[in-house]
Each structure stands twice: as C-alpha cells, then as structure tokens.
mmCIF file of the C-alpha atoms, coordinates in Angstrom:
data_MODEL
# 
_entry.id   MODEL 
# 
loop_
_atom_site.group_PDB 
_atom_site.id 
_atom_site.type_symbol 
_atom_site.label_atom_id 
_atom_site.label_alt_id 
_atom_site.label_comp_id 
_atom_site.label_asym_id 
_atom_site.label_entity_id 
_atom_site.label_seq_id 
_atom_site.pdbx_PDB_ins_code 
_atom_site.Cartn_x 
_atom_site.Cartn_y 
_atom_site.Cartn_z 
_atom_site.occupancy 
_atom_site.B_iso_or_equiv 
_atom_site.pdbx_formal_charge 
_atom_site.auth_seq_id 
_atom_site.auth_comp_id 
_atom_site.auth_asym_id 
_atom_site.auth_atom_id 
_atom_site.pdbx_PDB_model_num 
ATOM 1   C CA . UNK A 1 1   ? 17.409 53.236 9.417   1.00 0.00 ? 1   UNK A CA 1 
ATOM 2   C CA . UNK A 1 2   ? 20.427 54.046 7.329   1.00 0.00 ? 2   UNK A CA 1 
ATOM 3   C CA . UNK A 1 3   ? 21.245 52.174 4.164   1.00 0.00 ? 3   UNK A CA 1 
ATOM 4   C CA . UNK A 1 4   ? 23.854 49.092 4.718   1.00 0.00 ? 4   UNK A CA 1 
ATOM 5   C CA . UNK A 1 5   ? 25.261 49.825 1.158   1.00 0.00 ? 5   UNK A CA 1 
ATOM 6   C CA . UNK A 1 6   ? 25.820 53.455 1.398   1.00 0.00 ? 6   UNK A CA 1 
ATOM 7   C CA . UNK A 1 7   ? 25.842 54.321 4.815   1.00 0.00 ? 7   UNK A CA 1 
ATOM 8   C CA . UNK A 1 8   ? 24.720 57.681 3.630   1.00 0.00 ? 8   UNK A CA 1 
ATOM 9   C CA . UNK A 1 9   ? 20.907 57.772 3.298   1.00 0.00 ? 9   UNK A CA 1 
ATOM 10  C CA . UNK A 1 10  ? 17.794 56.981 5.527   1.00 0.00 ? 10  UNK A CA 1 
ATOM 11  C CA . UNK A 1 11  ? 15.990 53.986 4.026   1.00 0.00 ? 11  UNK A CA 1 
ATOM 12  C CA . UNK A 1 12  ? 12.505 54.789 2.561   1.00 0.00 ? 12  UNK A CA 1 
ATOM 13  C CA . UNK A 1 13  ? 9.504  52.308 3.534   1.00 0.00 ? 13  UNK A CA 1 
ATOM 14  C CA . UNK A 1 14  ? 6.580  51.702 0.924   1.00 0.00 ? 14  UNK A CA 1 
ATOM 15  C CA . UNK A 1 15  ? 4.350  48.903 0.260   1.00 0.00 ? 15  UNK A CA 1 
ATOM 16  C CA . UNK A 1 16  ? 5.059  46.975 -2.927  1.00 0.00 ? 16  UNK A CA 1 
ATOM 17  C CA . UNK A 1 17  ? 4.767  44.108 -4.918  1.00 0.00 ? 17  UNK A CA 1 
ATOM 18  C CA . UNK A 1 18  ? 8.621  42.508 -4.941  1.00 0.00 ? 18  UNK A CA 1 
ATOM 19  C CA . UNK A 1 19  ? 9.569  40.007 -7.571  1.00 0.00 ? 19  UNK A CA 1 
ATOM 20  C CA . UNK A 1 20  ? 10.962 37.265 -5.388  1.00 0.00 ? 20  UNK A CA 1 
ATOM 21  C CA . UNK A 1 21  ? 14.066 35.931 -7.491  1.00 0.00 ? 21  UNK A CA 1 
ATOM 22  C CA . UNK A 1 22  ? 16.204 35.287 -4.514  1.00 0.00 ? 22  UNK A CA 1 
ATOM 23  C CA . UNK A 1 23  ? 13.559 32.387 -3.925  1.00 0.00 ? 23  UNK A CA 1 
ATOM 24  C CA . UNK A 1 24  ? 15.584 30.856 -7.140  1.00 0.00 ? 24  UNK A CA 1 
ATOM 25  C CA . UNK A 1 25  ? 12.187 30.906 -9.067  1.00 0.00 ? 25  UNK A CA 1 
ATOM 26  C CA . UNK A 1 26  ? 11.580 33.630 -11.426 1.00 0.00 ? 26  UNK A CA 1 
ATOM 27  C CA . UNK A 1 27  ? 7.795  33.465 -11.252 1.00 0.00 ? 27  UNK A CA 1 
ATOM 28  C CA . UNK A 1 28  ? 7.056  34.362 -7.915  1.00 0.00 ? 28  UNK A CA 1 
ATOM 29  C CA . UNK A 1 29  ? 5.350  37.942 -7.141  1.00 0.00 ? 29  UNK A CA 1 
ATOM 30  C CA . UNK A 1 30  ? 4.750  39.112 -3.381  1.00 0.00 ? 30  UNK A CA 1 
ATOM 31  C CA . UNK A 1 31  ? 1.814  40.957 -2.880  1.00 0.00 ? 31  UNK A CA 1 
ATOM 32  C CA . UNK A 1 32  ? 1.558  44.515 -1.101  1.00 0.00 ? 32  UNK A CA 1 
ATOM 33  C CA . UNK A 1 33  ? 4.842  43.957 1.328   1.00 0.00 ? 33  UNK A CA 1 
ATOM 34  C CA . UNK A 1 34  ? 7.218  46.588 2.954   1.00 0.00 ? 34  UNK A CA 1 
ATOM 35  C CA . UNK A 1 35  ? 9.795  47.398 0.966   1.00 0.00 ? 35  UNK A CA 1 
ATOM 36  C CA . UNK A 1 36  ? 12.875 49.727 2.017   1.00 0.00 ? 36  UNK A CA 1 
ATOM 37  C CA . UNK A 1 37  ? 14.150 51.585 -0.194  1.00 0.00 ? 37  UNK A CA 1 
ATOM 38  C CA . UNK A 1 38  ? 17.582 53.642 -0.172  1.00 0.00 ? 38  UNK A CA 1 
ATOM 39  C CA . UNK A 1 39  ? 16.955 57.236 -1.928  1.00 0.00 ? 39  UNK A CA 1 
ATOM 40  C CA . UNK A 1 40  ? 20.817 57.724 -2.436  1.00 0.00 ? 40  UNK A CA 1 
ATOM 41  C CA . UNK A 1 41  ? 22.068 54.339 -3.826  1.00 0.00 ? 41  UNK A CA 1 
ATOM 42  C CA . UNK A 1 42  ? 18.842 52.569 -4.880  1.00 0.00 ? 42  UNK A CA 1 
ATOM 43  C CA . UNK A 1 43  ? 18.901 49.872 -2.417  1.00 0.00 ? 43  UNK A CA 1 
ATOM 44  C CA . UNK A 1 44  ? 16.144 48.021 -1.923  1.00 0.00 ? 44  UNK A CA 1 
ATOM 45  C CA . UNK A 1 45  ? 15.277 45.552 1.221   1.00 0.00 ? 45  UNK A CA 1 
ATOM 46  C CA . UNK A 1 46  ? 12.258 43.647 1.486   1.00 0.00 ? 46  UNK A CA 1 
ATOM 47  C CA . UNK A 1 47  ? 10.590 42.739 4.881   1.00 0.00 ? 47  UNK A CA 1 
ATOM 48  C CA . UNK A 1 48  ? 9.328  39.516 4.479   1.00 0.00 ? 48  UNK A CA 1 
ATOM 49  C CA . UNK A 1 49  ? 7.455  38.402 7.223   1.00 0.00 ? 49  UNK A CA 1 
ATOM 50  C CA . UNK A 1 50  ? 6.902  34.516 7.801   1.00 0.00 ? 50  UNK A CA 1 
ATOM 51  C CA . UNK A 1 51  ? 9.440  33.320 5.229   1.00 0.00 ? 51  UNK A CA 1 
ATOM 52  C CA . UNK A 1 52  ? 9.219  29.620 6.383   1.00 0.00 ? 52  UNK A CA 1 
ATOM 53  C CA . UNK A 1 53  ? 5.211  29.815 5.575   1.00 0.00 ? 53  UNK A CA 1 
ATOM 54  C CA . UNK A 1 54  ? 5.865  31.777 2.718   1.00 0.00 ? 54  UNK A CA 1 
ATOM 55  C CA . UNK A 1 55  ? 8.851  28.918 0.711   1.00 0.00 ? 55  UNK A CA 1 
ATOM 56  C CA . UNK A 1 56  ? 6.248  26.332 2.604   1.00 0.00 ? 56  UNK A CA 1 
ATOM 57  C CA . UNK A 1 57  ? 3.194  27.492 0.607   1.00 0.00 ? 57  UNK A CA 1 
ATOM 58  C CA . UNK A 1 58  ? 5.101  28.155 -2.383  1.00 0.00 ? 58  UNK A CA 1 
ATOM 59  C CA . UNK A 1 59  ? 6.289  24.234 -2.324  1.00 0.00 ? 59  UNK A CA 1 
ATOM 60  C CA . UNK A 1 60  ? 2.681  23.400 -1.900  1.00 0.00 ? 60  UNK A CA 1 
ATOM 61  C CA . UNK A 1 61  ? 1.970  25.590 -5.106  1.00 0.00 ? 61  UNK A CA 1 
ATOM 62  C CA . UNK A 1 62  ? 4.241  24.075 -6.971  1.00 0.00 ? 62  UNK A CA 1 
ATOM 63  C CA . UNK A 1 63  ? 3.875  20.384 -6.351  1.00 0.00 ? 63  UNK A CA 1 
ATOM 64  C CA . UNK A 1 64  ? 0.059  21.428 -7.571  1.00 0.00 ? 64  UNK A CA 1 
ATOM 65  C CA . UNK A 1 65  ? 0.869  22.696 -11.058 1.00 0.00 ? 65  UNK A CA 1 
ATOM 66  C CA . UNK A 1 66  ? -0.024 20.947 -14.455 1.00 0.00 ? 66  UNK A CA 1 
ATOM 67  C CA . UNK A 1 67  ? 2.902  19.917 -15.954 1.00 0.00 ? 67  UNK A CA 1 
ATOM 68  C CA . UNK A 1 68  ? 6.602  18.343 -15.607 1.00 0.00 ? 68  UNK A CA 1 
ATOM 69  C CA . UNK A 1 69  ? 8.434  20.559 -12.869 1.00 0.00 ? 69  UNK A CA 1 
ATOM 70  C CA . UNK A 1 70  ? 11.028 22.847 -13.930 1.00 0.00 ? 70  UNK A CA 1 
ATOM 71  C CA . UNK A 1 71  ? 15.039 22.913 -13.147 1.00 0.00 ? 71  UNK A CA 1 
ATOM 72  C CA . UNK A 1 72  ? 14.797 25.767 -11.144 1.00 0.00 ? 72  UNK A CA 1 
ATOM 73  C CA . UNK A 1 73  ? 11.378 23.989 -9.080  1.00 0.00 ? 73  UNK A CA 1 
ATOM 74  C CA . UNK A 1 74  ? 13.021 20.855 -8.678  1.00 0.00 ? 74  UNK A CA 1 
ATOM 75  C CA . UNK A 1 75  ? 15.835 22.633 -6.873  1.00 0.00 ? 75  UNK A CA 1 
ATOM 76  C CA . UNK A 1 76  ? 13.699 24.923 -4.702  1.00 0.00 ? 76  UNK A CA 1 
ATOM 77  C CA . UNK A 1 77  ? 11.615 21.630 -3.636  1.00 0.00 ? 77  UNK A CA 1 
ATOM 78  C CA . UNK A 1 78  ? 14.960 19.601 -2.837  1.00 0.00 ? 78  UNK A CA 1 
ATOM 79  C CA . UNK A 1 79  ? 16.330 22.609 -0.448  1.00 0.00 ? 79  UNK A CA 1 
ATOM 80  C CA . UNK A 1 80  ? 12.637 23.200 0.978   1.00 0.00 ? 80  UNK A CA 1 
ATOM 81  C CA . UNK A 1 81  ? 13.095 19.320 1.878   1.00 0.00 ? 81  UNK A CA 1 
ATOM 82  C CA . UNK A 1 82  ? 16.732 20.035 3.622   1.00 0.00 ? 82  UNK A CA 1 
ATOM 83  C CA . UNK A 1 83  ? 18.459 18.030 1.139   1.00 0.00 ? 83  UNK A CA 1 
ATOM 84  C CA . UNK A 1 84  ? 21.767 17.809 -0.008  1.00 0.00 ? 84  UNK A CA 1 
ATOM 85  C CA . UNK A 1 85  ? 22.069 16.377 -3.666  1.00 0.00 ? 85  UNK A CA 1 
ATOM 86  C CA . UNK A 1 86  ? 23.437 13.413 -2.147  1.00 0.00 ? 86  UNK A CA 1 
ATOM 87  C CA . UNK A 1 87  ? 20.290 13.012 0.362   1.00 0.00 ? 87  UNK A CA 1 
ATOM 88  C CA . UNK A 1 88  ? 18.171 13.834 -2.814  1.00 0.00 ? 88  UNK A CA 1 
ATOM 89  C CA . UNK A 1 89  ? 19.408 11.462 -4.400  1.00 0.00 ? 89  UNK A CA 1 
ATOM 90  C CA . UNK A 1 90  ? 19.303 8.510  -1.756  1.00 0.00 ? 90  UNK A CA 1 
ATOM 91  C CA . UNK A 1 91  ? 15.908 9.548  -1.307  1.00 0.00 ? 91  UNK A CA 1 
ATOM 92  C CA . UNK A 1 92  ? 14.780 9.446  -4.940  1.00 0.00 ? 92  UNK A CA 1 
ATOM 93  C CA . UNK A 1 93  ? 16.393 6.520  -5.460  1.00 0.00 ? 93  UNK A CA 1 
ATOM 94  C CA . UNK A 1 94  ? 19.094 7.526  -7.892  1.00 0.00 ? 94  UNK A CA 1 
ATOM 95  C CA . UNK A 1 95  ? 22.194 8.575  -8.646  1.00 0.00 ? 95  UNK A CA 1 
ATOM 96  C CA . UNK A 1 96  ? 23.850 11.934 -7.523  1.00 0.00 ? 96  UNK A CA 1 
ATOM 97  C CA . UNK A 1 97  ? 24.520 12.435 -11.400 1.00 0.00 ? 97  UNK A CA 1 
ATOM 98  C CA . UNK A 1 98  ? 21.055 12.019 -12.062 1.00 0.00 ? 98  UNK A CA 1 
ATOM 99  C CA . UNK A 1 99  ? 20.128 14.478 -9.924  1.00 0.00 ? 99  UNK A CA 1 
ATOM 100 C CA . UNK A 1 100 ? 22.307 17.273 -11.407 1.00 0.00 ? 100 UNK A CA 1 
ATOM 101 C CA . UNK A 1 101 ? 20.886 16.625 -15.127 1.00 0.00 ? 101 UNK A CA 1 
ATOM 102 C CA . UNK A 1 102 ? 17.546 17.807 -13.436 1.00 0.00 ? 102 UNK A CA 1 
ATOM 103 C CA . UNK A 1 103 ? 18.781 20.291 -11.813 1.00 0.00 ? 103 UNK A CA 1 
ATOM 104 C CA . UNK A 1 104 ? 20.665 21.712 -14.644 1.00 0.00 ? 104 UNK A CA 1 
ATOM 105 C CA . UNK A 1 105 ? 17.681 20.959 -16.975 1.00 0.00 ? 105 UNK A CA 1 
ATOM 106 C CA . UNK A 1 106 ? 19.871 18.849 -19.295 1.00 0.00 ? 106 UNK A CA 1 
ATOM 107 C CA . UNK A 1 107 ? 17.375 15.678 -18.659 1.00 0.00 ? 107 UNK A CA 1 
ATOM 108 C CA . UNK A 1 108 ? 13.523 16.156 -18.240 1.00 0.00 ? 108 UNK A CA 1 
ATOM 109 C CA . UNK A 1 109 ? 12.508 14.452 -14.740 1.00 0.00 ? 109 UNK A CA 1 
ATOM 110 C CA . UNK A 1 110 ? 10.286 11.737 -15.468 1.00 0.00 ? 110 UNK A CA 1 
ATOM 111 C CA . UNK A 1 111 ? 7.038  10.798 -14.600 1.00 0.00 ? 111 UNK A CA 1 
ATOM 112 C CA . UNK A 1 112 ? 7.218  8.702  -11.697 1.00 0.00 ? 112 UNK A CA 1 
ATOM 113 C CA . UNK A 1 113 ? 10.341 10.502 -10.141 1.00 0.00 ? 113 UNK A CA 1 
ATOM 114 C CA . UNK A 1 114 ? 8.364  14.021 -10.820 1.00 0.00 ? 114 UNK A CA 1 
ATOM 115 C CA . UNK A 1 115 ? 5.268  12.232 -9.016  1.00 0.00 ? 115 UNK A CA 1 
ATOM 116 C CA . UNK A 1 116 ? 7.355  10.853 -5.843  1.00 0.00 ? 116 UNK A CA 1 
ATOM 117 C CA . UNK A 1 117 ? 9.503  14.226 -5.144  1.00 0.00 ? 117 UNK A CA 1 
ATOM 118 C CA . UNK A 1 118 ? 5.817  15.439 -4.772  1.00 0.00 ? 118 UNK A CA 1 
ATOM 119 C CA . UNK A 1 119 ? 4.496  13.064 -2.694  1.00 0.00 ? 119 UNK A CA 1 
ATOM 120 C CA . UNK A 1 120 ? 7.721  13.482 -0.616  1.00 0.00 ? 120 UNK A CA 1 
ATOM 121 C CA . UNK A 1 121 ? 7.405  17.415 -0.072  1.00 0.00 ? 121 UNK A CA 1 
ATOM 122 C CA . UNK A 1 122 ? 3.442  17.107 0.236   1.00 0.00 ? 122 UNK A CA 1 
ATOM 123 C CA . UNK A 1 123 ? 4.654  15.267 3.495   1.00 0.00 ? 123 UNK A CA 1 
ATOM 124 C CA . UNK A 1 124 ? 3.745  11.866 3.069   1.00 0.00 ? 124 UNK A CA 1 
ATOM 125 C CA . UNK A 1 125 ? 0.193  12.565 2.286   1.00 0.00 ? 125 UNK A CA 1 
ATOM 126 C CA . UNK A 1 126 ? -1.296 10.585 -0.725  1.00 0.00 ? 126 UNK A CA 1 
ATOM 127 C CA . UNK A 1 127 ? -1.718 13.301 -4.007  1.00 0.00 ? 127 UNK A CA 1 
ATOM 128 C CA . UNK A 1 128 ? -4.363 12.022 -6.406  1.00 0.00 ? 128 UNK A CA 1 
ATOM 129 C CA . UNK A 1 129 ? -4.481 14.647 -8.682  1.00 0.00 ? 129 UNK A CA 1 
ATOM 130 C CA . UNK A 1 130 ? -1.463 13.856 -10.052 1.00 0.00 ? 130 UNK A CA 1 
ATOM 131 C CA . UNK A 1 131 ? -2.733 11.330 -11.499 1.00 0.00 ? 131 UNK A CA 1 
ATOM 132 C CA . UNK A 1 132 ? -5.314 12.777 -13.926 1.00 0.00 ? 132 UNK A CA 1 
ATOM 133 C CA . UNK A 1 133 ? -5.469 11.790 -17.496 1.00 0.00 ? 133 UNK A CA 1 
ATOM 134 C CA . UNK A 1 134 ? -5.700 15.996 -17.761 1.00 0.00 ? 134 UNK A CA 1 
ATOM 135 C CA . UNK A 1 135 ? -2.289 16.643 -17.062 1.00 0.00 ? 135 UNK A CA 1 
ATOM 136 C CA . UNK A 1 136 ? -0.168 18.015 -20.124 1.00 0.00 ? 136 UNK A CA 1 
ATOM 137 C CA . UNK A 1 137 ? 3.160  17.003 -19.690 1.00 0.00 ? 137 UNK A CA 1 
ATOM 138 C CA . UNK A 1 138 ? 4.615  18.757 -22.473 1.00 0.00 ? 138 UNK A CA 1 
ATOM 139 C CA . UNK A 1 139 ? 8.464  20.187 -22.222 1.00 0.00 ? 139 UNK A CA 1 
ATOM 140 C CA . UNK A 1 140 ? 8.809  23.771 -22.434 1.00 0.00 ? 140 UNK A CA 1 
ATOM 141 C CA . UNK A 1 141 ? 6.173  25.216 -20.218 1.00 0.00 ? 141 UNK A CA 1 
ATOM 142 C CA . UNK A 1 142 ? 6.779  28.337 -18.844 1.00 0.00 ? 142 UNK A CA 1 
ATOM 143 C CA . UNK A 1 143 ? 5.271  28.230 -15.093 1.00 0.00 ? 143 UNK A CA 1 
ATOM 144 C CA . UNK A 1 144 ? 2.604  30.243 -14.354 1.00 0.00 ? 144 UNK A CA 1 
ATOM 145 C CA . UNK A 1 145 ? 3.844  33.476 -12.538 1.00 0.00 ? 145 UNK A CA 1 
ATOM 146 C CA . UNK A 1 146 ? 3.007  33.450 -8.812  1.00 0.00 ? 146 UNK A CA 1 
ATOM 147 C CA . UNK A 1 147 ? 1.665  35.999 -6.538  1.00 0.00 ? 147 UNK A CA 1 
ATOM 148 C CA . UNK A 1 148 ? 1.466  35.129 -2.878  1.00 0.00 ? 148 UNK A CA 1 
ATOM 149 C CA . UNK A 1 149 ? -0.108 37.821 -0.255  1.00 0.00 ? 149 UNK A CA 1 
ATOM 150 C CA . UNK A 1 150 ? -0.084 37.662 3.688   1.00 0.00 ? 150 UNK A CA 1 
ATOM 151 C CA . UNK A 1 151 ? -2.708 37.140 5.009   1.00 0.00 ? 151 UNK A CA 1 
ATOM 152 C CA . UNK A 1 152 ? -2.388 37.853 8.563   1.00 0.00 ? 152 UNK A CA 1 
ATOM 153 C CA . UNK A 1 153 ? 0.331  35.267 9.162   1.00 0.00 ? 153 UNK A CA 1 
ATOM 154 C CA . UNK A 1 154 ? -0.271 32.884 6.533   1.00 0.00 ? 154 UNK A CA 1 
ATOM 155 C CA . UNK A 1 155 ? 1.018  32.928 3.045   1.00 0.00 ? 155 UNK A CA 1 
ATOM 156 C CA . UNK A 1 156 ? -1.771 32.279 0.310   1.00 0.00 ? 156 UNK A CA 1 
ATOM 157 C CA . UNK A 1 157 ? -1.941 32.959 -3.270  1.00 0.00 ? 157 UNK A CA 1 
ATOM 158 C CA . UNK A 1 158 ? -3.189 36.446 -4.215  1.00 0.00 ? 158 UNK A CA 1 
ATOM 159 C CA . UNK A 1 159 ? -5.948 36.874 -7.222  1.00 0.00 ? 159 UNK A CA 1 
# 
C-alpha cells in the first residue's frame, strides 16, 4: 500500500505499542497493534481493530479510577455518550456554561455531578464503589497511563 501523504513509498507494517492521543486522552497506550509505517515521509497509520470496544472499555476504565475525572476524561465520556454540550448538559442537569468550565478544566466537577456522569456512561447500572470512604479526591492527579491489548476481539487492559 502506498503512503497517502507522499504517494511515493510502500507503507511498512510492524507491530507496536501506539500512544493513542487522537482518543483526546494522553494516557492511553495500545498494546502490540499493526502499525504502518511510511519509510519516505515518516507516516505512520495505526490499524485499530474494534475501535467501538476499544473507546467502550476505555470509558469503563475511566469511570473506575480513584479520583475526580479530568478535563480531557470528562470530554471523552460526554462524546462516548453521543452528546452534544447542550445534551450534556440537559442530562446533567446544568447549564451549557457549566459544562464548558469542566471541560476546559477552569472548574473542578464536583462530587455528585462526577458520580452521576458515571453512573450515566456505566449504562444505568448502580456503581458502589464510588462511594468508598477510600477515594482521594485530591485536584491535580495525573491519571494513571493506560495500556489496553486485544484480546481476540475484545479490548482489555494489558499488565
């Protein structure tokens, strides 16, 4: 396959880890996936298989982490959900300008609104743990990087 940037140069497959920014997170690590590579230019294009399962279980991984969610989280959640800012907002109960302080990280999400966005992407289901006297909610954590693996056809977290 020749390189879309260059036009030149036959693309160069390998298996790789691939930083995942385009995800909008900057802690998230694919494990072992095909990578193309262009030899001329330096393009790279990942295959990623399954990328529905793959933003699905890295919602699920997030709405599971210690701590108050980050800007950049909050985001990926609302567009894993299908939401607009205004449907965000209508469904958090709040106002569109709310919304974009959290988004921009100018205002911490609270508690409770932290705790319903993820109820809302852990599908309706009732999350407990949430509610541990454990959890450090403490601004300025960095979140823990990420490194998800196919498995098959499902996307889990890699060791």
């Amino acid at each position: 396959m020749k390189c879309r940037n260059c036009e030149q140069a036959e693309m160069v497959e390998t298996q790789e880890n691939y930083h995942y920014r385009e995800c909008g997170l900057d802690n998230v690590t694919i494990v072992g996936i095909t990578i193309r590579r262009c030899p001329g230019c330096g393009n790279i294009m990942p295959l990623i298989p399954n990328i529905e399962g793959l933003h699905d279980t890295l919602a699920q991984a997030i709405i599971k982490k210690n701590g108050p969610l980050t800007a950049a989280e909050i985001v990926f959640l609302r567009k894993s959900l299908g939401w607009s800012g205004a449907d965000f907002a209508r469904h958090m109960h709040c106002d569109k300008s709310q919304v974009s302080k959290w988004e921009h990280g100018t205002v911490e999400m609270s508690k409770p609104y932290d705790l319903l966005l993820r109820e809302k992407v852990a599908t309706g289901k009732k999350i407990t743990d949430y509610h541990s006297e454990e959890l450090v909610w403490r601004r300025n954590i960095k979140p823990r990087p990420l490194r998800l693996k196919l498995q098959k056809t499902v996307w889990k977290e890699a060791a």
